[in-house]
N, C-alpha and C positions, 0 to 999 in steps of 0.2 A: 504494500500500500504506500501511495505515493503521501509525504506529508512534508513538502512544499506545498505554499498558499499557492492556489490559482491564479493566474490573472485575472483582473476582476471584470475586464471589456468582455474575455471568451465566456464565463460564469453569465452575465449579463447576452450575450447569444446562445447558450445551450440553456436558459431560461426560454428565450424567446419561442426558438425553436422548439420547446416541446408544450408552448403554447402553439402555437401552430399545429405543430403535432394531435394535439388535444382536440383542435375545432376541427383538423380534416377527421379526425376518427370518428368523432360529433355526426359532422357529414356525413360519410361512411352509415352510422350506425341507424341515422334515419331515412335515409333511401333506402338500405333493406328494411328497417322497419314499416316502410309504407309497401311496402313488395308482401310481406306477408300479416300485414294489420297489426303490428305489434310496436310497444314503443318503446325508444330506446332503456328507458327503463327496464322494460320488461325483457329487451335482449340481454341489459347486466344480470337479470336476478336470474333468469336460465342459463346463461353462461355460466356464472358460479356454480349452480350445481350440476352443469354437467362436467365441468373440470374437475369438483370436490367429489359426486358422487351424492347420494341419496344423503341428504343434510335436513336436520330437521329447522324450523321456521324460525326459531329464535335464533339461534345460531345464525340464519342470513339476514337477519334483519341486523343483527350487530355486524356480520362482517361488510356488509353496505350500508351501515347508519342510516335504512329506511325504519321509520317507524313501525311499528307491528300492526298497527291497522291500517297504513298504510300496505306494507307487505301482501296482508290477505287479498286487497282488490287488485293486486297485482296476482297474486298465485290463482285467483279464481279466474282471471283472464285466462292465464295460462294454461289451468286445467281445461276450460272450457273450450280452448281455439284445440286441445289434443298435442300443447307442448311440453306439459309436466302434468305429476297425478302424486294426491297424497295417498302414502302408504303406511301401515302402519308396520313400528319400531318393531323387528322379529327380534329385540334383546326386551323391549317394551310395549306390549301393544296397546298400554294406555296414551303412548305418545306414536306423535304423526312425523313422516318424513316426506320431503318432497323430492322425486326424482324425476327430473328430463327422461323424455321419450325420446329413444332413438330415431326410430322413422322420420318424425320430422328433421333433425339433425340435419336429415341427408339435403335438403330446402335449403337450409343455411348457410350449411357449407357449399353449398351452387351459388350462392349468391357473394359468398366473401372471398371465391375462388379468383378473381382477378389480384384482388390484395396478395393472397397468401403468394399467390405468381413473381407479385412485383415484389413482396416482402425476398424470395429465395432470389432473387436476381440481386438483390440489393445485398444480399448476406454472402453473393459468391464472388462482391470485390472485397470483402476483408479478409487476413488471417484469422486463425481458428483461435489466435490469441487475442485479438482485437474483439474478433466474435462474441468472448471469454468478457472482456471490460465491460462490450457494450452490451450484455445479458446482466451484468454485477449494477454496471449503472443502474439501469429500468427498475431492477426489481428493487434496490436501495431508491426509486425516486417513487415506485408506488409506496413502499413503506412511509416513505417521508411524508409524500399526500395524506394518509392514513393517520399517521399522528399528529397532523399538523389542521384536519377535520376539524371545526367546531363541534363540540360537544354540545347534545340537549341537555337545557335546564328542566328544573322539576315542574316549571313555568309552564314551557313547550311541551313538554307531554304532557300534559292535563288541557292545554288549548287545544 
């Protein structure tokens, strides 16, 4: 780990640029969401659990800071359109899980298949050590989004 200060002009463009980065994914995530009636909301919360796996509702509401009532009228979308279904916990069956339907998946990934194209074109001009940086970067910049979230007051959950 490199522990020389950055320059603060580059720090100041690798900000910018993953603003950018942010509103074209933005972009990105609402044209397929108008392709299959879904909003990008509802692209994040079935994303997570088809990357995580059958997660029950508390759990994604913390790990996306949506509220839990919020959350349901997202999961009921989602049951309803035939993208996710709650199951019940085979370690508990008084508690519910919600896992992504594969068939539809296969919609998705037709639709984000240009990305993922220009993503592997983009990944076959670097070394596999740069590769290595720019994987440690990302995932150190979501964690930082993440702790860096406003938190709900006791206020806001009760509004």
């Amino acid at each position: 780990m490199v522990s020389k200060r950055p320059d603060p002009q580059t720090v100041q463009q690798i900000q910018e640029g993953l603003r950018d980065l942010v509103w074209a994914l933005d972009g990105l995530n609402q044209a397929v969401g108008a392709q299959v009636a879904l909003r990008p909301v509802d692209l994040e919360v079935l994303d997570t659990v088809a990357r995580s796996g059958p997660t029950p509702p508390s759990q994604l509401a913390e790990i996306l800071g949506i509220h839990p009532a919020t959350l349901t009228g997202i999961l009921d979308r989602l049951e309803e359109g035939g993208w996710a279904e709650r199951i019940a916990d085979p370690s508990d069956r008084r508690r519910v899980l919600i896992r992504a339907l594969r068939d539809r998946g296969t919609e998705l990934r037709r639709l984000y298949a240009p990305m993922a194209r220009h993503l592997t074109e983009i990944c076959a001009r670097f070394s596999p050590s740069d590769l290595e940086a720019i994987r440690h970067f990302l995932e150190s910049s979501a964690e930082a989004a993440r702790k860096a979230r406003p938190r709900r007051s006791s206020a806001q959950e009760k509004g």
